[in-house]
N, C-alpha and C positions, 0 to 999 in steps of 0.2 A: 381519655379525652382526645377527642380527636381537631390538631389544628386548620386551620383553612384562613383564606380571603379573601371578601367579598364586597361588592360595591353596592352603596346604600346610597339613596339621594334626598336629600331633609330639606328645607325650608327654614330658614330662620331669621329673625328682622334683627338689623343694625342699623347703628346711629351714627351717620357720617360728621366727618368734624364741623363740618358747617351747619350741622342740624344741630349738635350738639351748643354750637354757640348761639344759636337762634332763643333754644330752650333756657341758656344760661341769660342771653340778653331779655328774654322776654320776663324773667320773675326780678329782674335789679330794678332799684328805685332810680329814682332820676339824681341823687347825690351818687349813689354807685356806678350806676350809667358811665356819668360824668370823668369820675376816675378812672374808668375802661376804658372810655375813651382815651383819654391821657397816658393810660397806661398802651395802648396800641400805636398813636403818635410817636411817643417814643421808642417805641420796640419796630417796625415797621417804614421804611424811609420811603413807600411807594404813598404812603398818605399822609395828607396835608389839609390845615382847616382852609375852607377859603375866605377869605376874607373880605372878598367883594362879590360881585356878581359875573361870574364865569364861564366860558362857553367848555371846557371839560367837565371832564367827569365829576359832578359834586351831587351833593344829595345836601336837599334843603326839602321843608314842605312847606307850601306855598298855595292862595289861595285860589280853590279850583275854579270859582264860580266868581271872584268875587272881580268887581272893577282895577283895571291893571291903569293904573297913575303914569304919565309920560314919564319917559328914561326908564322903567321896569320893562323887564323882558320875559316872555312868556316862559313860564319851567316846560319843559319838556313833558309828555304825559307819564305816568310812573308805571313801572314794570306790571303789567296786570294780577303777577300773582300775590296773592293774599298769604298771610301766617295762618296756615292750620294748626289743627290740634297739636298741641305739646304735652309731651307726656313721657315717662319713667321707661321706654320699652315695650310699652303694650302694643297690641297688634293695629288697635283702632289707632293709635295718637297718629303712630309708625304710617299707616296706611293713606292719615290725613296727608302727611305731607310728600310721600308719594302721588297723591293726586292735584299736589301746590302747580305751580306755574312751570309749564314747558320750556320757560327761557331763561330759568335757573339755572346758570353753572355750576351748577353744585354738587357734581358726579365725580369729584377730585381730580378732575384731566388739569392739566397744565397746560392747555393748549390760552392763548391768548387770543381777543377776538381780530378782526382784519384791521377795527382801528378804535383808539382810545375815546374819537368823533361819539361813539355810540353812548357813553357814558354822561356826556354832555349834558348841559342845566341841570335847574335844581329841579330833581327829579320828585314830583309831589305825592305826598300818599293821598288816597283815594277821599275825596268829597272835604278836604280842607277850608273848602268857601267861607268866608264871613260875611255877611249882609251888614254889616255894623259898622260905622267907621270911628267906632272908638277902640284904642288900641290898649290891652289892658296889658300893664305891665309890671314887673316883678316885684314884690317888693321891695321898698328901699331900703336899705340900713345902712347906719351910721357908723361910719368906720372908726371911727377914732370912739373904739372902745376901754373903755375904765375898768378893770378887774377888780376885783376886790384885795386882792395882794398888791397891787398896784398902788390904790388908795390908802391903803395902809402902811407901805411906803414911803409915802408924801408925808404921812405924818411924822411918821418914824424920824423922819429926818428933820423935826422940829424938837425935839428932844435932844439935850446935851448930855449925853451919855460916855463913858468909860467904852472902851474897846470889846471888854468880854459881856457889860449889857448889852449894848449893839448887835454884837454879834449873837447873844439868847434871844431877843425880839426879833431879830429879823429871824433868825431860826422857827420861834414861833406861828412867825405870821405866815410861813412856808407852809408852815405843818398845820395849817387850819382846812377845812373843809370847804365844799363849794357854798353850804350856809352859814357858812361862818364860825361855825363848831371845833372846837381843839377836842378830837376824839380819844387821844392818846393822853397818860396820864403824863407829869412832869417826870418822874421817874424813868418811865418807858422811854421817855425824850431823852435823860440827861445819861444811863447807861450806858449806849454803844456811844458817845462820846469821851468819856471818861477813861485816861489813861491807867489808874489805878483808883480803889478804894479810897481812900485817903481824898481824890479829888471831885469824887460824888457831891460829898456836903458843900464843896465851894460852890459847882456847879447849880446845885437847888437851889441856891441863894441867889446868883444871879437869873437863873432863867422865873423864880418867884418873882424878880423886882422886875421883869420883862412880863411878867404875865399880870401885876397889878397894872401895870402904863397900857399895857393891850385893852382891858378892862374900862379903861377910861378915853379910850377912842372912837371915832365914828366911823360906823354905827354902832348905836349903843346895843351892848347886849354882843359884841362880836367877843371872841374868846371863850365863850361859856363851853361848861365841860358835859352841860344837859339843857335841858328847856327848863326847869326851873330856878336855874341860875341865870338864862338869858333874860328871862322874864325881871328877875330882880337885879340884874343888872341895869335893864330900862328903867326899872323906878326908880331906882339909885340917881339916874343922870335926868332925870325930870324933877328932884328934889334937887339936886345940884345947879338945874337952869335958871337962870334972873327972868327968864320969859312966864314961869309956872307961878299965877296967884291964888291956885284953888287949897284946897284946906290940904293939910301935910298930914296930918292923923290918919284922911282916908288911904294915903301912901304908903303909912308905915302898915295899916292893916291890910294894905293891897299887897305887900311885900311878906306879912306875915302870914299870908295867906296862901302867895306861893313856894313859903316852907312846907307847907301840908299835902299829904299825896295827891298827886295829879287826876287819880284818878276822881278823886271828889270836888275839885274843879271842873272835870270834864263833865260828871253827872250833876252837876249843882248841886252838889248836896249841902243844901240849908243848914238842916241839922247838924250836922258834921262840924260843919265849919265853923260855927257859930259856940260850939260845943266849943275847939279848938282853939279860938282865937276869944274868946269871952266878949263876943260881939254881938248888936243885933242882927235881928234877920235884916232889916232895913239897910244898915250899913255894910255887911255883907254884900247885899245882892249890886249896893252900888257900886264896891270894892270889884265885883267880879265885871262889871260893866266897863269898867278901869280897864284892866286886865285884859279882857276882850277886844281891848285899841291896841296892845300891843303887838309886837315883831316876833313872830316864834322863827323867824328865818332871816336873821341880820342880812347875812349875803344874798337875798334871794332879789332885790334890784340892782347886784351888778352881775346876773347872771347874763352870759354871753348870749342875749338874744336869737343871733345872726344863727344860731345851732338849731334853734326852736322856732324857726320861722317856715312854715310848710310852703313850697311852690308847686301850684300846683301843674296837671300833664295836660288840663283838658279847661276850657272857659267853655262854660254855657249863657248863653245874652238872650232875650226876646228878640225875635223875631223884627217886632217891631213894639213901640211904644204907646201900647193902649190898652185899655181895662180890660180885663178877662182873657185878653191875649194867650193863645195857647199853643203858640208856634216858635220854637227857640231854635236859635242856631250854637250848633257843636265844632268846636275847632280846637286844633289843637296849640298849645301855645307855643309859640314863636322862643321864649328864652332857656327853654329846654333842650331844642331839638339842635343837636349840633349839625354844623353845616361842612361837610367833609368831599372829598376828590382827593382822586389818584391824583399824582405829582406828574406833572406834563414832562419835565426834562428828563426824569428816570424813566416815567414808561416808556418814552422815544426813543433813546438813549440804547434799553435794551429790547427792543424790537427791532433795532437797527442792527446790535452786535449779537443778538441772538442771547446772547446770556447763559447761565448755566441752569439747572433743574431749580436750584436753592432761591436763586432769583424771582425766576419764574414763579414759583409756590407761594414767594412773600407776595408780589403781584395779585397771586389770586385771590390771594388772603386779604389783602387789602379789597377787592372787588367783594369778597364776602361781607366782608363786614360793614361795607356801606349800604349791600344792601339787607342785609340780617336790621338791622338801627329802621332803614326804611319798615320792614314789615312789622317791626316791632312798635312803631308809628303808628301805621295802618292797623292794626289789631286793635292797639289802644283803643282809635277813633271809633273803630265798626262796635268792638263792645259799650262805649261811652252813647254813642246813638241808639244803640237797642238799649240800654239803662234806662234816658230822656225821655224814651217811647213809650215805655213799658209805667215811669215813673212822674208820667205828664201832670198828674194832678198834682205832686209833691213840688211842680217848680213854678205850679200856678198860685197851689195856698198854702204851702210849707209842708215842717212835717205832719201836721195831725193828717195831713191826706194820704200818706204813704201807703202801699198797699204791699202785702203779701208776693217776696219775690225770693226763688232760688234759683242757683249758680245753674241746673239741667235747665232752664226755661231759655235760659240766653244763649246756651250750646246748642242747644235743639233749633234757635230760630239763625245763628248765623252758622253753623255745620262744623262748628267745633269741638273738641271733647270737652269736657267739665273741667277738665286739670286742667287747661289753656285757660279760662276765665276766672280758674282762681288763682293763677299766676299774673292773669293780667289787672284785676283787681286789687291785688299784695302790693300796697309802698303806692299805689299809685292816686291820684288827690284830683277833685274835678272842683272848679270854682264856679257856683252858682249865682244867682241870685239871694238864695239866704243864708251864704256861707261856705266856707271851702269842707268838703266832706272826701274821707275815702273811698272809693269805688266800694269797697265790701260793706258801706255805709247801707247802701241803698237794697241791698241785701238780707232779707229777715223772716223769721219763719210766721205762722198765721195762727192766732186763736180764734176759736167761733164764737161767734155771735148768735142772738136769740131769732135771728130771721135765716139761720143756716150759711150764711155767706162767714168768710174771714177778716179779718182785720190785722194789720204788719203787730208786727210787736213795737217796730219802732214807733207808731200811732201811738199803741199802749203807754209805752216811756213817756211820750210828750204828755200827754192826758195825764197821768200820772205827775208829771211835773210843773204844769198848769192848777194840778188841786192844790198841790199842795205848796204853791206861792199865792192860793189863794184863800190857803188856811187862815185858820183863826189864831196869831202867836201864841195867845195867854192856852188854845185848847188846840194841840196840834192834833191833827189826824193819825190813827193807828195805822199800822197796813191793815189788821182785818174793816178797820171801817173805809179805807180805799179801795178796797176789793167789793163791798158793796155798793158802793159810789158808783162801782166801773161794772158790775151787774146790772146797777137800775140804768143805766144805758146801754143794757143788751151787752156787754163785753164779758166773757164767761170768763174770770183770773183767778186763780186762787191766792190767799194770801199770802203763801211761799214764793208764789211768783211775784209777786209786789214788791215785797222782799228784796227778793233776788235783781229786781228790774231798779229799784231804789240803789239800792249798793251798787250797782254799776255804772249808777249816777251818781254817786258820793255823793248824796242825802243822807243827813244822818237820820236815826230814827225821832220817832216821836219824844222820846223823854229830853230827848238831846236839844231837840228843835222849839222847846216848850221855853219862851219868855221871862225872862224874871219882872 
């Protein structure tokens, strides 16, 4: 073997830190954003939110087209380059954003510009105009939130209880679920409290007389160890109420009723249960009617809303207001987008004393990231306008007009890769006319129809969900007979696909959905 050295010359793409955080900003939601944010504010002392309207460095998007109101000042025009392709390393994403904007700092020099003047207004991403002068805004929610531990609380503390009850009930109420369920047996509770053997038996006694007072609180039905104990817990406390005058026998058979396996509640099984309870079918079926008012989810109204409230990134509005109107305007919304600049007294400060490299870096890093948020803006927007475009008939007559759209249609028309639109479509929410929908909503593959053209799937789902609120209760429709339903109008479906399209809708099937 003979050694030697020799000089070879490769090519190989890499992802600068600022590309890297482009590709991280552009797949977070706007709750995650939000936290980046926050989380960079603090880490970072060259950036500061602004709080008013500022002649440095900030980044706001503002509207490009639209009428500027006296005392507002015009944003400055926004960096012309746009967010290309993102992607994992590959050559194209890699390539996209070497061809991004020539006035990108983002070759990792440390050099600062001549002056911080440049960064100045609120810097707008591209075609943010509204024609609209209604200002739509976030939703509201009610602060002064009621927990369900909370409520239970309050009560707790209308009980004149001993020290070691008290302290099992409230232990209790701790240890319940977000529906209100004690999933954990008493046992399992009362063991790793328990300093010896011996103090087990006391312990079951008190957290027992903690678990009957739980049982008898509101809502009714909280404490249960399953749904068919919540169930008859609710009967219990409606035979208990001075407000109930209807007949108590249908109660005790409504409660006897759900001693018997669930699963023959869930099928209605007539027979079964009529067999089981030595009932009629008649009084049965009212018994399950009963039953069908109640609460399978005690806690499920003091769930913390404010968690489950979607905001969305993008408002869609008409144009203007008139029938058949087929002109909307796309912007993005205002209580999302935070409104950021470099710190005027630090970058003067070290431009003045020159500063050391570490400075400098946070500096730049600060300048990244205002404008990484800009483009991450700007991408939203451009994808959200080619959606509206593509998807005009869906925000003229809803969905059944949807059409046949993939993720390669939207890349190919704005010179993006595919992985860029399906990070910008992830977590991201556009507020319509008929409702707030995710970007990858509007997204759906195509079945054929009997004139050779396609139809979205999501059409299909809605048609599908139109029959069958317009079925007949007593005779609900099968999926094989919805599948020929959606044939005699030309939609070729099989009935797996039905199926499959149903359960996605959490529609139960037919036997389920059949009336007593």
């Amino acid at each position: 073997m003979k050694l030697g050295v020799a000089l070879r010359t490769s090519q190989n793409l890499a992802l600068t830190p600022q590309l890297q955080q482009s590709i991280r900003l552009l797949q977070l939601s706007t709750l995650e954003m939000q936290q980046e944010v926050e989380h960079m504010l603090d880490e970072n002392p060259f950036l500061e939110v602004e709080e008013e309207a500022a002649e440095s460095e900030a980044f706001g998007v503002v509207s490009a087209d639209a009428p500027v109101s006296a005392g507002d000042r015009l944003a400055e025009s926004a960096a012309e380059g746009e967010l290309a392709g993102i992607s994992d390393a590959t050559g194209a994403e890699v390539a996209e954003f070497e061809s991004g904007p020539s006035d990108w700092e983002g070759d990792g020099s440390l050099e600062m510009g001549h002056s911080d003047g440049e960064w100045g207004g609120d810097a707008p991403a591209r075609g943010t105009g509204s024609g609209s002068d209604e200002d739509v805004q976030a939703a509201d929610i009610n602060a002064a939130h009621v927990s369900l531990t909370d409520f239970l609380h309050q009560q707790a503390g209308e009980f004149f209880l001993c020290r070691e009850d008290r302290a099992a009930l409230d232990f209790l109420i701790e240890s319940l679920n977000e529906d209100g369920y004690l999933e954990d047996s008493l046992e399992d509770l009362v063991l790793p409290l328990a300093r010896s053997l011996e103090e087990v038996d006391d312990l079951l006694h008190h957290f027992q007389l903690a678990l009957n007072l739980l049982h008898t609180m509101e809502p009714a039905g909280v404490g249960a160890r399953n749904l068919a104990e919540c169930l008859q817990l609710q009967i219990r406390a409606i035979e208990r109420s001075e407000d109930y005058d209807g007949d108590m026998a249908l109660l005790a058979l409504a409660r006897q009723i759900c001693a018997q396996p669930l699963e023959w509640i869930a099928k209605r099984d007539l027979r079964q249960l009529c067999q089981a309870t030595q009932a009629s079918a008649d009084a049965v079926r009212e018994a399950l009617l009963l039953i069908a008012r109640l609460e399978p989810k005690p806690g499920r109204r003091f769930a913390d809303v404010e968690r489950n409230v979607i905001v969305p990134d993008v408002i869609v509005r008409p144009a203007r207001r008139a029938p058949g109107n087929r002109e909307f305007i796309v912007r993005l919304n205002p209580d999302v987008m935070p409104k950021l600049r470099v710190h005027d007294v630090y970058a003067n400060a070290l431009r003045r004393s020159g500063g050391g490299p570490e400075l400098q870096q946070r500096l730049q890093e600060a300048r990244w990231f205002i404008k990484n948020i800009q483009q991450r803006f700007d991408t939203i927007l451009r994808v959200s306008e080619a959606i509206v475009e593509r998807q005009r008939d869906f925000f003229v007559r809803g969905e059944m007009a949807m059409r046949p759209l993939v993720l390669r249609e939207i890349a190919d028309e704005l010179g993006l890769h595919e992985s860029t639109i399906s990070r910008v479509t992830t977590a991201k929410y556009m507020d319509t006319p008929h409702g707030t929908f995710e970007l990858k909503y509007f997204f759906g593959s195509g079945l054929e129809t009997e004139s050779g053209t396609n139809t979205s799937s999501t059409a299909v789902r809605a048609l599908i969900k139109q029959l069958i609120a317009a079925e007949n209760p007593g005779k609900p429709l099968s999926d094989n007979k919805i599948s020929e339903l959606l044939k005699a109008q030309g939609i070729e479906c099989a009935r797996r696909t039905v199926a499959k399209y149903r359960e996605a809708m959490r529609i139960a099937p037919a036997n389920l959905r059949k009336s007593l």
